[in-house]
PDB file of N, CA, C, O and CB in Angstrom:
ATOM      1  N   UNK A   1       0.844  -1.175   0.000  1.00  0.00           N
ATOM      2  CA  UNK A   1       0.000   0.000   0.000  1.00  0.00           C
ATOM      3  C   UNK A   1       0.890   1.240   0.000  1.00  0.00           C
ATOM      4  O   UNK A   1       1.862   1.172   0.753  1.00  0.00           O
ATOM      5  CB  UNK A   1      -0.961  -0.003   1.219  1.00  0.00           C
ATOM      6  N   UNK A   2       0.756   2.218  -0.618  1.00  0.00           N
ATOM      7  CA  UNK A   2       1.372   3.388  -1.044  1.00  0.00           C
ATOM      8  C   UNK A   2       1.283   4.348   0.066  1.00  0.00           C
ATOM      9  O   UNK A   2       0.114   4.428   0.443  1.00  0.00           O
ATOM     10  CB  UNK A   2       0.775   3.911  -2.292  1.00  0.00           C
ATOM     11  N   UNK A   3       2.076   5.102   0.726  1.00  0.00           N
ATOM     12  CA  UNK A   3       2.072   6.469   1.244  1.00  0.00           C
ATOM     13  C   UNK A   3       1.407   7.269   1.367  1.00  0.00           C
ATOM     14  O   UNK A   3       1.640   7.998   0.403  1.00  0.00           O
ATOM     15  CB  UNK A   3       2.571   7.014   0.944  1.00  0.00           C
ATOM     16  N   UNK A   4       0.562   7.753   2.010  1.00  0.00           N
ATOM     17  CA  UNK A   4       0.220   9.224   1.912  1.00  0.00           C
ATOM     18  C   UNK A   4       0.372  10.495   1.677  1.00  0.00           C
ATOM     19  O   UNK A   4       1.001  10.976   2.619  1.00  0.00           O
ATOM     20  CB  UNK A   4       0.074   9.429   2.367  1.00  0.00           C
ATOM     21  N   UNK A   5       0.094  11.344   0.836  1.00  0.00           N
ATOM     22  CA  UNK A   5       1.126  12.505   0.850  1.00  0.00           C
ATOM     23  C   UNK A   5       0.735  13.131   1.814  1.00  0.00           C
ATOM     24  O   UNK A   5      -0.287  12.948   2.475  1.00  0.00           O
ATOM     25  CB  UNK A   5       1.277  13.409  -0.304  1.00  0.00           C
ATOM     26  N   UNK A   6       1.710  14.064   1.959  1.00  0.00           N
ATOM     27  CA  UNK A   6       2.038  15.065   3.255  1.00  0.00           C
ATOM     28  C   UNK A   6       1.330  15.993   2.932  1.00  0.00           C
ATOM     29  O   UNK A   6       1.501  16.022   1.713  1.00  0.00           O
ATOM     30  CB  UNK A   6       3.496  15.604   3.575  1.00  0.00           C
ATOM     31  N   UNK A   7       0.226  17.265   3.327  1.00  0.00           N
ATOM     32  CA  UNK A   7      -0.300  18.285   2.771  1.00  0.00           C
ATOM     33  C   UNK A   7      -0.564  19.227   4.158  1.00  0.00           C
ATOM     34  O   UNK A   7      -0.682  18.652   5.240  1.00  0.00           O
ATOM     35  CB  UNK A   7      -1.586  17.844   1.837  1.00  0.00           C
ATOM     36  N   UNK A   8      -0.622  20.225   4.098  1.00  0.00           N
ATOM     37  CA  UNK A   8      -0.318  21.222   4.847  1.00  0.00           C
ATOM     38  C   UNK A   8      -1.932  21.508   5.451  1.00  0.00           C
ATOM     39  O   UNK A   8      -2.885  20.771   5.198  1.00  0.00           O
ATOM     40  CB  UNK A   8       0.502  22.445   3.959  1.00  0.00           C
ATOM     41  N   UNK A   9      -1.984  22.515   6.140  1.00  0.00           N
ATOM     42  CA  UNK A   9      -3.351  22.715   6.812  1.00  0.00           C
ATOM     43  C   UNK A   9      -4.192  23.424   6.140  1.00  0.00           C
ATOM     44  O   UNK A   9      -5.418  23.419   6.243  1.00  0.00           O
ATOM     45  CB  UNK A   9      -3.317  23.311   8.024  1.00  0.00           C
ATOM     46  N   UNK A  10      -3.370  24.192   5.274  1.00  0.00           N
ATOM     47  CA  UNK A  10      -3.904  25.402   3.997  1.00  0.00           C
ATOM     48  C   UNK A  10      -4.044  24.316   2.984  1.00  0.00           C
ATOM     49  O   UNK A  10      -5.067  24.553   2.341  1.00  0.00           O
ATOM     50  CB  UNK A  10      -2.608  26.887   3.382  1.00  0.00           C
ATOM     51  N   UNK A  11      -3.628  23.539   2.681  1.00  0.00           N
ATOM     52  CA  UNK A  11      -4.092  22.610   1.415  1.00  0.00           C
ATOM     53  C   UNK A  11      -4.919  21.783   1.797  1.00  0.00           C
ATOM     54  O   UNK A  11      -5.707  21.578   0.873  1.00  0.00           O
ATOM     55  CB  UNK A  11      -3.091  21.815   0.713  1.00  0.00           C
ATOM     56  N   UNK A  12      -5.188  21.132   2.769  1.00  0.00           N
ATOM     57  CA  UNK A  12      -6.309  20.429   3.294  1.00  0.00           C
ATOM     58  C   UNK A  12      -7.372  21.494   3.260  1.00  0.00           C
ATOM     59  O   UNK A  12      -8.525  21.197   2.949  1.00  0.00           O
ATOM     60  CB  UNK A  12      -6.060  19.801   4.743  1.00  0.00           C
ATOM     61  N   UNK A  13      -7.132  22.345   3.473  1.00  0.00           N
ATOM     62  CA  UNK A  13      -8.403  23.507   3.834  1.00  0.00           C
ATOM     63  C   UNK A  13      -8.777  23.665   2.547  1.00  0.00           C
ATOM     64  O   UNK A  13      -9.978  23.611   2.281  1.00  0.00           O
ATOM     65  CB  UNK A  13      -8.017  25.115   4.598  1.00  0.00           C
ATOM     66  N   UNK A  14      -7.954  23.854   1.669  1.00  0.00           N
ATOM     67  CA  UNK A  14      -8.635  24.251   0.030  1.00  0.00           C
ATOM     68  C   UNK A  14      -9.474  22.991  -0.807  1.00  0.00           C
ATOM     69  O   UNK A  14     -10.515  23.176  -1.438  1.00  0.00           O
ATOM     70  CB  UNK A  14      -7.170  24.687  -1.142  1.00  0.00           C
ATOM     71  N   UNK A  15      -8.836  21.798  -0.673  1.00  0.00           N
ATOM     72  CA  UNK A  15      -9.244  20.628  -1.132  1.00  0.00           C
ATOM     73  C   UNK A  15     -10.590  20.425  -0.182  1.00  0.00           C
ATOM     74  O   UNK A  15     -11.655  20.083  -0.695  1.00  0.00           O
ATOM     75  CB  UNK A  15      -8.046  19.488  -1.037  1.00  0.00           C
ATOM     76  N   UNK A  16     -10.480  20.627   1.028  1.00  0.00           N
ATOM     77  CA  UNK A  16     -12.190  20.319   1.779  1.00  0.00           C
ATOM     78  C   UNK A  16     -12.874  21.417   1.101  1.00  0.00           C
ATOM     79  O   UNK A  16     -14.098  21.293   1.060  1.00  0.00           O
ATOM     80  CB  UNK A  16     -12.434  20.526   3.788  1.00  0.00           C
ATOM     81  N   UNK A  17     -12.418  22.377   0.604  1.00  0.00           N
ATOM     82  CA  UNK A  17     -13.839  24.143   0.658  1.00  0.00           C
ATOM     83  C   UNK A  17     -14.358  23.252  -1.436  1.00  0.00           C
ATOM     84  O   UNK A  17     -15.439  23.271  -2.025  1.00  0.00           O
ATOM     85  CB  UNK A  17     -12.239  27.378   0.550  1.00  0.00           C
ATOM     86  N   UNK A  18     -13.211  22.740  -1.800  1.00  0.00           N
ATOM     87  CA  UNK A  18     -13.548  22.403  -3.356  1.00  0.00           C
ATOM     88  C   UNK A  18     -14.795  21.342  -3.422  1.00  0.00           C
ATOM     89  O   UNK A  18     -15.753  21.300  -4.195  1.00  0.00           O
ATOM     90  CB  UNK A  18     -12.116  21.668  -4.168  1.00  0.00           C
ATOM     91  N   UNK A  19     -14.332  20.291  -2.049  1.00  0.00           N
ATOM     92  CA  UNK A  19     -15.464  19.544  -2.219  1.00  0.00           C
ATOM     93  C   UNK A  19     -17.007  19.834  -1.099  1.00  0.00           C
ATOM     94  O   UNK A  19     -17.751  19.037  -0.528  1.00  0.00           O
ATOM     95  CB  UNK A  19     -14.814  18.072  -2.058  1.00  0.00           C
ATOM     96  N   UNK A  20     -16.982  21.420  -1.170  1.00  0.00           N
ATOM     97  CA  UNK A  20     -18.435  21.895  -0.389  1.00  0.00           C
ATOM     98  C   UNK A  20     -18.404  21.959   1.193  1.00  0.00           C
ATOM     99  O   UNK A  20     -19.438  22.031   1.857  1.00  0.00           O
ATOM    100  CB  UNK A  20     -19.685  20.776  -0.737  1.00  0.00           C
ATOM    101  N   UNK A  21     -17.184  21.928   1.720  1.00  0.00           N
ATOM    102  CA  UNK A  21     -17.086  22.320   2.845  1.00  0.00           C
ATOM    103  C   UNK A  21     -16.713  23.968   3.389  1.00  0.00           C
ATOM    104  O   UNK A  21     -15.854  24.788   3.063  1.00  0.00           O
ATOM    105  CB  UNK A  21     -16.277  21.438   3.181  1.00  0.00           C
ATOM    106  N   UNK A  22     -17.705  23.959   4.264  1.00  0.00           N
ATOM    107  CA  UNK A  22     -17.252  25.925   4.311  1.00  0.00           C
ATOM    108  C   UNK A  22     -16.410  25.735   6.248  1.00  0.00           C
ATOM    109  O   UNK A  22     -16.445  24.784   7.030  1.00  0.00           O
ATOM    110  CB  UNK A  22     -19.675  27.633   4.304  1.00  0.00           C
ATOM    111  N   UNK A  23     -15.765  27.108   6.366  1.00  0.00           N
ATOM    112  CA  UNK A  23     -14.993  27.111   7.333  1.00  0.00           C
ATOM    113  C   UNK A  23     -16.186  28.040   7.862  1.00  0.00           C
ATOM    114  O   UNK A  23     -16.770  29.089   7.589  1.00  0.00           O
ATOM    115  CB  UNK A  23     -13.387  27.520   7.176  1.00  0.00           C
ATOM    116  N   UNK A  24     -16.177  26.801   8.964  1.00  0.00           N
ATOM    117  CA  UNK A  24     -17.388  27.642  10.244  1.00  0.00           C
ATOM    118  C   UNK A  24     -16.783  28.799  11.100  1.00  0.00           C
ATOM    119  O   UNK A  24     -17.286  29.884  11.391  1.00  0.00           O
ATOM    120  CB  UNK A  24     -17.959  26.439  11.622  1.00  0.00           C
ATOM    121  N   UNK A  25     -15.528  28.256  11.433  1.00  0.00           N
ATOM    122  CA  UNK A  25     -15.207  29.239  12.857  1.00  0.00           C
ATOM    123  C   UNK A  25     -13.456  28.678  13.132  1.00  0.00           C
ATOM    124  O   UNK A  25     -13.015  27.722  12.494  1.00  0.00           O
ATOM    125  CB  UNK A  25     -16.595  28.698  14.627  1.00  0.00           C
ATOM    126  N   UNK A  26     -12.610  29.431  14.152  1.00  0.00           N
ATOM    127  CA  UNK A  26     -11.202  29.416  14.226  1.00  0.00           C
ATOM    128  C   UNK A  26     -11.372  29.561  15.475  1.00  0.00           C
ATOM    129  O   UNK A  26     -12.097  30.363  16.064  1.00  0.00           O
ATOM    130  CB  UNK A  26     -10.293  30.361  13.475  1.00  0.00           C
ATOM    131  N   UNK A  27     -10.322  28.341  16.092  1.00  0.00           N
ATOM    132  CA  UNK A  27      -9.858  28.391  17.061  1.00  0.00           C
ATOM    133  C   UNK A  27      -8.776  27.995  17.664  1.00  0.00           C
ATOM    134  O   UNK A  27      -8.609  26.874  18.144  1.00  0.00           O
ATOM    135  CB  UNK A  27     -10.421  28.184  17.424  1.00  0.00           C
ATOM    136  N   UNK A  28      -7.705  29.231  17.667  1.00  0.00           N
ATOM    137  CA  UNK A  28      -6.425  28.832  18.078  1.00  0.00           C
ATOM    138  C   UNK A  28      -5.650  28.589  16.374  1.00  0.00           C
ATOM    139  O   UNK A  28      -5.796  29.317  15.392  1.00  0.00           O
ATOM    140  CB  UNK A  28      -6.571  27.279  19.233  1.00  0.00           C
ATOM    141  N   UNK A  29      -5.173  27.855  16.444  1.00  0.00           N
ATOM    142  CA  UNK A  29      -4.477  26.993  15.139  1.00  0.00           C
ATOM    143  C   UNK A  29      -5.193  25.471  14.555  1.00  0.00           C
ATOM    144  O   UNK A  29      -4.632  24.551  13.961  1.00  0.00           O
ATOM    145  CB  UNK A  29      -2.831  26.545  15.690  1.00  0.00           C
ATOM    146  N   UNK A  30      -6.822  25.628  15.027  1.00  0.00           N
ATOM    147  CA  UNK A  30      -7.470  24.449  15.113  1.00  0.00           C
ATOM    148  C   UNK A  30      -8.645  25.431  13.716  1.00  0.00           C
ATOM    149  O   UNK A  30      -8.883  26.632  13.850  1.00  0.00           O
ATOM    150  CB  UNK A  30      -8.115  23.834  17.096  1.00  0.00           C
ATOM    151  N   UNK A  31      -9.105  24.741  12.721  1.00  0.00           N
ATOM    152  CA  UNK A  31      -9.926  25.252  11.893  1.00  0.00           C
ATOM    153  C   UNK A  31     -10.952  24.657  11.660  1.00  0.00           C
ATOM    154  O   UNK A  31     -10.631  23.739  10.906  1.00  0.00           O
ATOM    155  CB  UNK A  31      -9.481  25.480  10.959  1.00  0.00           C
ATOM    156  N   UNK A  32     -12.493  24.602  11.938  1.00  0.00           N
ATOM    157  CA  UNK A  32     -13.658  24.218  11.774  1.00  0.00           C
ATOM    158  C   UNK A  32     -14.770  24.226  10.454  1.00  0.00           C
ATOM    159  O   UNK A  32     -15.758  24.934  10.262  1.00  0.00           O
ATOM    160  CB  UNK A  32     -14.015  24.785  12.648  1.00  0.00           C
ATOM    161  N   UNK A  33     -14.146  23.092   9.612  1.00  0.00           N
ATOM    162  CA  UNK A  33     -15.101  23.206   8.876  1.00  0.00           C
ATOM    163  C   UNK A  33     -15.993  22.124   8.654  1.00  0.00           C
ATOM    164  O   UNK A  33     -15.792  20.985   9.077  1.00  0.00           O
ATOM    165  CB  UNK A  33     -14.683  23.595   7.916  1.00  0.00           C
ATOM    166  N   UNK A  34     -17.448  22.649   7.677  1.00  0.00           N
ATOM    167  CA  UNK A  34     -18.574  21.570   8.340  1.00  0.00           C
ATOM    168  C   UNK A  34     -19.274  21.833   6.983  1.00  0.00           C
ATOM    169  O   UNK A  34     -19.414  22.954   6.495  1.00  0.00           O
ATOM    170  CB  UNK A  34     -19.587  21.976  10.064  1.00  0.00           C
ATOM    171  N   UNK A  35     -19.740  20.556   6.375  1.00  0.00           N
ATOM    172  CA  UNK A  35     -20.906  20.603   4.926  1.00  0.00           C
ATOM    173  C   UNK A  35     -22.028  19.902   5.965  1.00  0.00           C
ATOM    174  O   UNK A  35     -21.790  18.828   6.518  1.00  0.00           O
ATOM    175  CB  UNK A  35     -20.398  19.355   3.034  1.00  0.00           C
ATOM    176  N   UNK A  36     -23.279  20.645   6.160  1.00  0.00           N
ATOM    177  CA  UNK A  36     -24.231  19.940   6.529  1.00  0.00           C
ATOM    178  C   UNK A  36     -24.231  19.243   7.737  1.00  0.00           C
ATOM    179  O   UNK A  36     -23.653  19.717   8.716  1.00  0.00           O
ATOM    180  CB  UNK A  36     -24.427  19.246   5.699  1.00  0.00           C
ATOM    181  N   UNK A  37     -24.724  18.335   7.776  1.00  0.00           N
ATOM    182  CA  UNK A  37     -24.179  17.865   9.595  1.00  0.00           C
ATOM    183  C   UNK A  37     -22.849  16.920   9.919  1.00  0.00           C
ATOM    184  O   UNK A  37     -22.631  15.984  10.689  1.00  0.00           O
ATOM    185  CB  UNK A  37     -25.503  16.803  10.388  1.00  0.00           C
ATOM    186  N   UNK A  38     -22.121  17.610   8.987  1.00  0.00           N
ATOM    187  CA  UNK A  38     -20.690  16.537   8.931  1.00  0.00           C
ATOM    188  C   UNK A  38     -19.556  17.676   9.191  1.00  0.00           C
ATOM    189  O   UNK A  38     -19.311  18.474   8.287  1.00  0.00           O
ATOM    190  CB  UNK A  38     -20.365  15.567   7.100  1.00  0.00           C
ATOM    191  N   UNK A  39     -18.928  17.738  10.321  1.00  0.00           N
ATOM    192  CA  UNK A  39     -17.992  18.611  10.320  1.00  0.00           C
ATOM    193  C   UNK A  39     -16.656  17.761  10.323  1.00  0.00           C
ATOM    194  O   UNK A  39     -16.468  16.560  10.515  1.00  0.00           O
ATOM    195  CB  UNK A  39     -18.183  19.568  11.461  1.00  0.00           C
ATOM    196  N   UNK A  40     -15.429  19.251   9.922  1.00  0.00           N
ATOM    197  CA  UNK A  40     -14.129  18.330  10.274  1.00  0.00           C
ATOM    198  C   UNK A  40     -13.232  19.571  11.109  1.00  0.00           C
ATOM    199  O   UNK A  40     -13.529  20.765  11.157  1.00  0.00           O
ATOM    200  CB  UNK A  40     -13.172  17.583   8.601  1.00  0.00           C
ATOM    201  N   UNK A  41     -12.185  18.969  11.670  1.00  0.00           N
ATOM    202  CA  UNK A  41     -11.315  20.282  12.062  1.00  0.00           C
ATOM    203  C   UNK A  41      -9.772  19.646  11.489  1.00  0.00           C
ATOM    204  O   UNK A  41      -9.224  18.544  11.456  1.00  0.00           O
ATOM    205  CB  UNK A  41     -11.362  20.729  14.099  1.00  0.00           C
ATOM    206  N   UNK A  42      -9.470  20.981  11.091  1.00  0.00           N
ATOM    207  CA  UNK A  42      -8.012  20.890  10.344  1.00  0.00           C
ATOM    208  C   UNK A  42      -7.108  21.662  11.391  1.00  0.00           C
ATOM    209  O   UNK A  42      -7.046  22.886  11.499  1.00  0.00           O
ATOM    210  CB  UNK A  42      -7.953  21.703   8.651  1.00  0.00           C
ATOM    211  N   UNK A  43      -6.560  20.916  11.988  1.00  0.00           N
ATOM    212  CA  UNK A  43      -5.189  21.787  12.332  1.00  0.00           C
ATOM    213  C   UNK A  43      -4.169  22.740  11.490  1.00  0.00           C
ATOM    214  O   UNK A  43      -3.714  22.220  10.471  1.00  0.00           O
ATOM    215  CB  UNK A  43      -4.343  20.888  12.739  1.00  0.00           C
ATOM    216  N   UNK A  44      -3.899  23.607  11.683  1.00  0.00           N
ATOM    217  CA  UNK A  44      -2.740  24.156  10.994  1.00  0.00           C
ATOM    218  C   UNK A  44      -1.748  25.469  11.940  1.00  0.00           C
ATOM    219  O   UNK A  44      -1.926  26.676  12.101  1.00  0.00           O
ATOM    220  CB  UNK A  44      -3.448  24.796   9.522  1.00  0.00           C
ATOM    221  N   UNK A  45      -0.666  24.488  12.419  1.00  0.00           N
ATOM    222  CA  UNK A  45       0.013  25.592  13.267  1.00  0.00           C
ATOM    223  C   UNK A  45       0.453  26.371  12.599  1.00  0.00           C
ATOM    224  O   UNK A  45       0.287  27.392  13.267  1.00  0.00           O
ATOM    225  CB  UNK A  45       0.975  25.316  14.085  1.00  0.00           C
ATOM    226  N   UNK A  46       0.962  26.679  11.639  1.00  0.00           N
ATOM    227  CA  UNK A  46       2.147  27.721  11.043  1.00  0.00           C
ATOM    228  C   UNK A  46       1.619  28.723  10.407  1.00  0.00           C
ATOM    229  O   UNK A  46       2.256  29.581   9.795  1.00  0.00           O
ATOM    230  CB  UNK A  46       3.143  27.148  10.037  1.00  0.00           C
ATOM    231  N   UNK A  47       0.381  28.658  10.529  1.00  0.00           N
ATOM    232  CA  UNK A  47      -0.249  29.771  10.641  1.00  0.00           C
ATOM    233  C   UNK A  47      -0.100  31.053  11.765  1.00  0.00           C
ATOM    234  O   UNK A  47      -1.041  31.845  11.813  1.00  0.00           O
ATOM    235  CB  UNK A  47      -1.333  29.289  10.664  1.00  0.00           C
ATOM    236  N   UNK A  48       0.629  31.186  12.328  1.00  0.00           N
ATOM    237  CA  UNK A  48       0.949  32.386  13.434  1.00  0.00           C
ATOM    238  C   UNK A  48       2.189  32.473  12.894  1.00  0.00           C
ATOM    239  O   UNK A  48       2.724  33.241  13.693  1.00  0.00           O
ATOM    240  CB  UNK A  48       0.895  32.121  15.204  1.00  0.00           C
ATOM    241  N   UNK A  49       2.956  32.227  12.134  1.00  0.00           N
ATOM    242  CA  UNK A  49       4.613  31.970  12.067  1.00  0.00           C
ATOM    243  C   UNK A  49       5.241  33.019  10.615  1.00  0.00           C
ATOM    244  O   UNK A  49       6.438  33.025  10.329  1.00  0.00           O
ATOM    245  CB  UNK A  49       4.956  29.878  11.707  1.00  0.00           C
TER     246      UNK A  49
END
């Protein structure tokens, strides 16, 4: 079985908003997004940096 690629918190964030997920709310370096009654949270520290 093959690897995963590595993707950042900003690229996870763009690839979830493409497939209809909107960013609810921020907290900290923790990012909340949710399509309908399915949410997810994306971390992304390097965002303060």
């Amino acid at each position: 079985m093959p690897k995963l690629p590595v993707v950042s918190g900003m690229e996870a964030i763009r690839a979830l908003e493409r497939l209809g997920f909107t960013v609810v709310r921020q907290r900290g370096s923790h990012i909340i997004l949710r399509k309908g009654a399915v949410g997810c949270v994306v971390p992304n520290p390097k965002i303060f940096r």
